[in-house]
N, C-alpha and C positions, 0 to 999 in steps of 0.2 A: 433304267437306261444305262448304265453304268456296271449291269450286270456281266460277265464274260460269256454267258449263254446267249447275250440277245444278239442282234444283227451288229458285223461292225460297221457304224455308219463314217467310220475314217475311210474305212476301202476305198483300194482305185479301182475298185472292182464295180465301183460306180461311178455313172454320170451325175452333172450334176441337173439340178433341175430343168434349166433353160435347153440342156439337148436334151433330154426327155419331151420336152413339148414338140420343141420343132423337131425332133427324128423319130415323133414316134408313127408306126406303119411302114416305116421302110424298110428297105435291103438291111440297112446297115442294124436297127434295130432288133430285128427279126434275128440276128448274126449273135448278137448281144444279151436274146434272152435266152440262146443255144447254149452259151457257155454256161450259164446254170444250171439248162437242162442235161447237159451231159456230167457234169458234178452231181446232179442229183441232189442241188442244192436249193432248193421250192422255197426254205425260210428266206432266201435274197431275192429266187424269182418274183415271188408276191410282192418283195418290197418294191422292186423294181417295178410293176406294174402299178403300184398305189402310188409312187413316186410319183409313175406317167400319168396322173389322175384318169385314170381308167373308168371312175364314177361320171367324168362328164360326157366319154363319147359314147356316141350311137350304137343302137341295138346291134347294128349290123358289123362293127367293127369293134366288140367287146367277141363276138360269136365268133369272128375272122381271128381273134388270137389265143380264144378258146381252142377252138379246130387245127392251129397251128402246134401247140402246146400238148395237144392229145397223140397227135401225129410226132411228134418228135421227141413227146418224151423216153428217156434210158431205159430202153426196154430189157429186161434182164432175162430171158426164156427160162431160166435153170432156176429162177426164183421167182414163179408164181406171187406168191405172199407177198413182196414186193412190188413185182407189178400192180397188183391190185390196190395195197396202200397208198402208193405214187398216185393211182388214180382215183383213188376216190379223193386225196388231198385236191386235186387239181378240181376238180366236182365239187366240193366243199367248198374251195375259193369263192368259183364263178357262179355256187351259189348266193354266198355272202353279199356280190356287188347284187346280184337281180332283187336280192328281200329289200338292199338298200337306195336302190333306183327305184322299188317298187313304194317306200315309203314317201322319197321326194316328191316320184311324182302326185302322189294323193295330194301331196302338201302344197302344192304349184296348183292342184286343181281348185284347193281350198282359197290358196292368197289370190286365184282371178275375181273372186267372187266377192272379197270382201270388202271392206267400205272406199268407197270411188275418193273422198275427200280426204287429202291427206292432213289436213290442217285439222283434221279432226284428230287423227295419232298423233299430233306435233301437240295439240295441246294436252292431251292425257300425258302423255311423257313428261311434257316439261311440268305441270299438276303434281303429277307422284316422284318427280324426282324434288319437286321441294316441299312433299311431306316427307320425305327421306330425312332433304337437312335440316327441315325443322324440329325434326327430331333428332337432330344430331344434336341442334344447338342448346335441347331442351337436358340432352345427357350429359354433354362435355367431353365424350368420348367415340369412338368408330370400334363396333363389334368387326366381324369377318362376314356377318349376313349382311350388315350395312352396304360394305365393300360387293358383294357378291349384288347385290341389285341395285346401286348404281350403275355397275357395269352393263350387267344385263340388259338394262333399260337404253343405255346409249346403242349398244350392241344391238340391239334388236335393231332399234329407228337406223341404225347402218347398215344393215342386212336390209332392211327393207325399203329404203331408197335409193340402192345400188339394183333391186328389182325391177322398181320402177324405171327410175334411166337406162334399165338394158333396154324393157317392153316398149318404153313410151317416148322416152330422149328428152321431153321435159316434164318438169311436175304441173298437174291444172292448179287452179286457185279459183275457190269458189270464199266469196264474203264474207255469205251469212253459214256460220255453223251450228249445224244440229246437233248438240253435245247429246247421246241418246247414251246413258250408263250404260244399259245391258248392249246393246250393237256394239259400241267400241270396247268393252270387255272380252265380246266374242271373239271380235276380230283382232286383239290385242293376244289373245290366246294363241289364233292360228299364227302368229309371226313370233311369238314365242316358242313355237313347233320349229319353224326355219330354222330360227337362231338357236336352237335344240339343237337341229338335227347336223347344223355346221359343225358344231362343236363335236356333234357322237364322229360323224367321219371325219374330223380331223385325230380323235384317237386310235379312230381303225386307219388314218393312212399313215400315223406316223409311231405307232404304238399297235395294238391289237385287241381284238375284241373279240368275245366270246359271242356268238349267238345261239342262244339258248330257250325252246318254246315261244314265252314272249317278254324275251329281257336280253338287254344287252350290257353284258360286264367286262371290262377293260381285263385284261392281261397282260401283267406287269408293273410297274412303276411309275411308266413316262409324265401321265396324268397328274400325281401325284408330285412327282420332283417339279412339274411346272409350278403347282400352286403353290407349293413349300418358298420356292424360288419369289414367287409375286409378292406372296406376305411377307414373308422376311424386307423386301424393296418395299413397301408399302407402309408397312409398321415402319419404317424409320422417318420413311416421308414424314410421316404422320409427326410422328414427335418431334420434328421441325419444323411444321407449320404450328406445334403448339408454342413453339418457344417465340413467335413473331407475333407482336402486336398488333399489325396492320397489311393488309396483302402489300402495298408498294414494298413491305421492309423483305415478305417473303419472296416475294418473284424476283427484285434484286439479288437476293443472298443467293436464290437458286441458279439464277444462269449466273453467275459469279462460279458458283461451287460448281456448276454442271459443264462450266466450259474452262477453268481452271484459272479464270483472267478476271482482272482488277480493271484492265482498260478495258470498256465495252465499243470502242472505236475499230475492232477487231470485226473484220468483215466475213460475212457467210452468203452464199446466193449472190456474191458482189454488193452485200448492204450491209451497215455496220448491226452491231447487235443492240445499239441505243436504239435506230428506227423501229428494230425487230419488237425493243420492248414498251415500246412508245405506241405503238400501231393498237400491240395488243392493248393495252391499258385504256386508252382512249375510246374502244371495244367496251371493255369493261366497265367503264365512266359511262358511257349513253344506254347501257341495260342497270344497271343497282339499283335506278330507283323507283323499275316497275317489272321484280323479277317473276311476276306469278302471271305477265301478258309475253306473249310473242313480239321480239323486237322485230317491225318491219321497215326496207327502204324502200320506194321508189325504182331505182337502176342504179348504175354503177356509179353514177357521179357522187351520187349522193354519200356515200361511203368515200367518196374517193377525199371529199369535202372535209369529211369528220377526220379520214386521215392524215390530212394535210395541212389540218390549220394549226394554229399558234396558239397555246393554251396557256393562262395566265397560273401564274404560284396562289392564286386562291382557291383555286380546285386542289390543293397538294390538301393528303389528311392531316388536319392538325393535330394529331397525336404521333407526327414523325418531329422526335427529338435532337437524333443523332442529326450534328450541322452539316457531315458529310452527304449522307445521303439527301439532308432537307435541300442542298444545293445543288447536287447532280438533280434531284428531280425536275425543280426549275428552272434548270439550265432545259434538263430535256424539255419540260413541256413545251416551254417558250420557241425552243428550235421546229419549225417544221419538218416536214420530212418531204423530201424533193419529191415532185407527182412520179418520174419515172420510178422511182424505188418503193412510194406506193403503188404503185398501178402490179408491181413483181409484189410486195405483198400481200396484198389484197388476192390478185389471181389463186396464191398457195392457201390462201384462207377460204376460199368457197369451194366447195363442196362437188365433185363429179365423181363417172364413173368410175375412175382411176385416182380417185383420193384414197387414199390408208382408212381413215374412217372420220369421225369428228369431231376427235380431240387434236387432231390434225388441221381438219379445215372446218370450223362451225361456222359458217356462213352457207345457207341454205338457197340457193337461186331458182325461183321459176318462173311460169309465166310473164308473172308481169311485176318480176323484181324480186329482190332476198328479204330473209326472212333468218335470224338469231334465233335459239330456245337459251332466255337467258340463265336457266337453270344448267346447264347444259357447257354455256363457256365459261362462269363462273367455277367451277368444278375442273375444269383446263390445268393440270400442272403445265404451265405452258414452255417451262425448261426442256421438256422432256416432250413435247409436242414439236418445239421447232429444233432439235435433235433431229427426228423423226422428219421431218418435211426435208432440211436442208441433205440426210443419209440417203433420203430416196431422189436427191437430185445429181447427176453429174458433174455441177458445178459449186457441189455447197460447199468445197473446202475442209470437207469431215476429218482429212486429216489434218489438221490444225489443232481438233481439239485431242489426238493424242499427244502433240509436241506440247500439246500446255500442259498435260498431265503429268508427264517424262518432266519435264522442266519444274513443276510444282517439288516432285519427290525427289529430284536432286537437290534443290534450294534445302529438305530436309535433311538428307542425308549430308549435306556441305556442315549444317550443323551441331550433328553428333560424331562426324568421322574423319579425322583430318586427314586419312589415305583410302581412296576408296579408284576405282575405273568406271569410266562412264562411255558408253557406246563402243566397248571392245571388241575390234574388228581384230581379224586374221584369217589363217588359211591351215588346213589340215588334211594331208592326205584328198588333197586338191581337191577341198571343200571349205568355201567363205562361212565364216561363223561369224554374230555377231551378238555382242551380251551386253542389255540395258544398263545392267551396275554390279559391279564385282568387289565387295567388301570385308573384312576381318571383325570379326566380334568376339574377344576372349578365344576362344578355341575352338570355332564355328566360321567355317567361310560361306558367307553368303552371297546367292546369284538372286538376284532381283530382273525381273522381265514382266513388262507391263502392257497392260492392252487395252483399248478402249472398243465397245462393240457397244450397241442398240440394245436398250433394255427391252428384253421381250415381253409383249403383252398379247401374244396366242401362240396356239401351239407349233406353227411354222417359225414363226420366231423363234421359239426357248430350241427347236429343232435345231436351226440354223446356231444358235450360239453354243449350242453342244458342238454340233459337229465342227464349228470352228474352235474353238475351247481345244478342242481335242490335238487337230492340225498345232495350234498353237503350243502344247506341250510339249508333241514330239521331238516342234524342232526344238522347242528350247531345252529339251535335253540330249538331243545331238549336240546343240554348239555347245553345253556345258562339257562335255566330252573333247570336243575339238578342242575348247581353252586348256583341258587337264591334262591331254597329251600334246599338244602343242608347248615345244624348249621355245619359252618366250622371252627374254631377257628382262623387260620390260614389267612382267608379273613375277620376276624372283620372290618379292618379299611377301606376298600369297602363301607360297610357299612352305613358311616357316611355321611352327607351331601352331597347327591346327590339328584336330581329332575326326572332325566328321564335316560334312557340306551340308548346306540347305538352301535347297531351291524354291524359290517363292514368286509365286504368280499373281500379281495384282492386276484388277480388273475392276470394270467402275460396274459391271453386272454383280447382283448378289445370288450367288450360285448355291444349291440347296449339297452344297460337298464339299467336306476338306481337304481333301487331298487327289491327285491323279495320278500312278506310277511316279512316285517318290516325290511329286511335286506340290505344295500344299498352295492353296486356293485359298487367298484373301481379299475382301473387296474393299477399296478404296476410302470411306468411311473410317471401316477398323484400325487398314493401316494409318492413318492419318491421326485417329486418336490415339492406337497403340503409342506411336511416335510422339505424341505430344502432352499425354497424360505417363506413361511408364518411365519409370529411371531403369528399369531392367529390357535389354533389346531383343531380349531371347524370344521367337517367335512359340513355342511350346505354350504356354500361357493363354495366350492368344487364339493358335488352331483349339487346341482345350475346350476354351469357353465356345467355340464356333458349333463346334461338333456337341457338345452337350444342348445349347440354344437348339439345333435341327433334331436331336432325340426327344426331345419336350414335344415340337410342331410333330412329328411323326406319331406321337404315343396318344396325339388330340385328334389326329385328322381322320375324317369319314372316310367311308367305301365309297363309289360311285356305280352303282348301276342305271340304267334305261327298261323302263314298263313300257311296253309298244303292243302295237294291232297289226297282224298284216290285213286286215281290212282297212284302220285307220281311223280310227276316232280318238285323236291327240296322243303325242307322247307323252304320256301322263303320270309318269311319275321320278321324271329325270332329279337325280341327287347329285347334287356337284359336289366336289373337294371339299366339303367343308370343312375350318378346322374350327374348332370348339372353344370359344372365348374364357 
């Protein structure tokens, strides 16, 4: 991703996603994919076209910008040998999307036909995802295959009831269930293919693939830097749910750490983030103690009931020690939470078309009422899930949680630095610059600029926090510029004996990079232990051990290819990222 040959996905040379939707087939469109064809620049056209998911429309309007594109591409008379490469790329393209329309659809033919009861995949899922942790709990440890089929298994049941709500708009519910091994095997296979085949084109629209006979192999990186990215985020997770005794100690410590606040009276969605953790727990309190059955309600009241009421300090775990926490808890439980502030979290908890997926919203609604897989919200990092619900809302107040972040890392730096600049604003060659922290170490001036983004969990996501990541450098080494030629009165003493600058970019993402054009890349975590374990402040040390930890993950991680049919009889031999425990 990161290569200088691949696509730049900084360019203003692009739109961004939402006008590719709604412009695409117009004037204006049409106008937009001219400008690469007269560059003669096909590696941005293609992208531009996968950008427009080009995989979803119609026969008839993939043909209408083939035929546009044939017709208008640079035609060179004097160079034959060119014309003909131009065109057979363009034929090669519009082959690609037909093999790959041509697989969905088989696969769409396959998921009409297979088992009408969903409650029948609701309990296989929720069945193998706790023989997963019951083997987890038997080893005391989480491999990378572990990680890889939990997700899968959530991922799939998401993919396939965003199918449903498109076709049907509600799910049926039938009573009695036929658990029939080999049927729900089968049919666990073919949505296994879905959830395959989402994932092969999301590396063909945001990365590249080879199609080759009958396999499909990625070219380049992107694939790779996502997953480096996930375990790196994942493996720490981990070693901080090892270090908590009991979930109430873990889920406190995390929205503590993931929102950067001590007071949880701090509101998101307009509700403080006690109700947000109160809601959930009380979730988690009515599934524990029958995780291998489907939690069901009745309607919404019913839930609305459990969310509402006043829970006594006898349900708190008695193996919570710590007095602070044993009385924040009973303070929460005993507070209810106002019906209208349930009724808003409850809504974000249930599960529609337009959910993110179902670590997001694990409340299951059909017919005739919802339905939990307790294995399923149990496995919820739910710091990181209601991140996730309140960033996809207009009114979650998301930036709140970068000012606590900015406000945490000064609180540190107030106590190793006794001159440092915080939020330096000016102007340069009539250009506003503005720099998070500007401070002196021995003979190193450091620019500190922090940012908080959505930890990515597919590949639109790690897409999107590249391509902001990136935005996010540039400027911050334009304003490092603007502060160095800007005559500031105010930064004279900056100034003075120093040898070299260093620019440093923290971010609550864990980025599979150390550095970007001169800028080194450290995640939130590191910096906080750097600062709090090191008597030395020199960041070298630090990027050091970053970049050696990702040459280790790189030198364990698999290839990934796809075994396919163009007839279609399962993708059958898809190999993810794995890295090698």
């Amino acid at each position: 991703m990161y290569k200088k040959d691949e696509v730049n996905l900084k360019s203003k040379e692009f739109w961004n996603f939402l006008e590719y939707k709604n412009k695409f087939a117009t004037a204006e469109y049409y106008k937009h994919l001219k400008t690469f064809l007269d560059k003669n620049d096909y590696k941005k056209l293609f992208r531009v076209l996968k950008y427009s998911d080009i995989l979803l429309k119609s026969d008839k309007e993939i043909k209408d910008i083939e035929d546009f594109i044939l017709k208008n591409y640079s035609l060179k008379s004097w160079n034959l040998f060119l014309n003909l490469k131009n065109k057979k790329k363009i034929k090669d393209f519009f082959k690609e999307i037909k093999i790959l329309k041509q697989v969905y659809s088989e696969i769409s033919k396959k998921i009409e036909n297979i088992c009408k009861n969903e409650f029948i995949i609701f309990n296989y899922i929720n069945k193998k995802l706790k023989e997963i942790n019951d083997d987890l709990i038997r080893k005391g440890y989480t491999t990378n295959k572990d990680l890889d089929n939990k997700e899968s298994l959530i991922l799939i049941l998401n993919k396939f009831l965003k199918e449903k709500l498109k076709k049907e708009g509600t799910l049926k519910y039938i009573e009695n269930i036929d658990f029939n091994v080999l049927t729900i095997y089968k049919d666990y296979n073919i949505l296994q293919d879905l959830y395959n085949f989402d994932y092969l084109t999301d590396i063909w629209k945001y990365s590249n693939l080879k199609i080759k006979n009958n396999y499909f192999i990625e070219i380049g990186e992107f694939g790779q830097n996502k997953i480096i990215s996930q375990y790196l985020f994942l493996k720490k997770k981990e070693e901080k749910a090892k270090s908590s005794s009991y979930y109430e100690e873990f889920l406190y410590s995390q929205i503590k750490e993931y929102f950067y606040i001590e007071d949880t009276s701090q509101e998101y969605l307009k509700i403080p983030l006690k109700y947000w953790i109160k809601a959930h727990l009380l979730l988690i309190y009515d599934v524990q103690n029958s995780t291998n059955i489907i939690k069901k309600y009745h309607n919404k009241d019913e839930i609305l009931k459990l969310l509402t009421k006043s829970v006594s300090n006898k349900h708190i775990n008695k193996k919570i020690k710590d007095p602070k926490l044993y009385n924040f808890m009973s303070k929460l439980l005993l507070e209810p939470i106002p019906r209208e502030k349930a009724e808003i979290i409850l809504n974000k908890f249930i599960f529609t078309q337009n959910s993110k997926d179902l670590y997001d919203s694990p409340i299951i609604e059909h017919e005739k009422g919802y339905i939990i897989l307790p294995q399923i919200l149990l496995g919820i990092d739910f710091s990181r899930a209601l991140f996730s619900i309140i960033s996809n809302s207009n009114e979650g107040n998301i930036e709140q949680k970068g000012l606590n972040l900015e406000n945490t890392v000064q609180k540190m730096i107030e106590k190793k630095f006794s001159k440092f600049e915080h939020n330096k604003k000016g102007k340069f060659n009539r250009q506003d610059y503005e720099l998070d922290f500007v401070y002196k170490y021995n003979d190193e001036l450091i620019f500190l600029e922090i940012k908080t983004q959505k930890q990515p969990e597919n590949y639109y996501d790690f897409y999107r926090c590249v391509n902001d990541l990136n935005k996010y450098i540039n400027k911050f080494n334009r304003n490092v510029e603007c502060y160095k030629s800007n005559d500031d009165k105010e930064k004279k003493f900056f100034k003075q004996d120093y040898k070299n600058i260093k620019k440093i970019f923290i971010s609550n993402i864990t980025y599979n990079i150390s550095s970007i054009r001169d800028v080194f890349i450290v995640d939130e975590d590191d910096f906080f232990e750097f600062f709090n374990k090191e008597k030395n402040y020199s960041f070298s040390n630090l990027i050091e051990k970053k970049e050696l930890k990702i040459l280790e993950i790189k030198s364990n991680i698999g290839s990934r290819e796809t075994i396919f049919s163009q007839k279609y009889n399962g993708i059958k031999g898809i190999i993810n990222y794995c890295i090698k425990d």
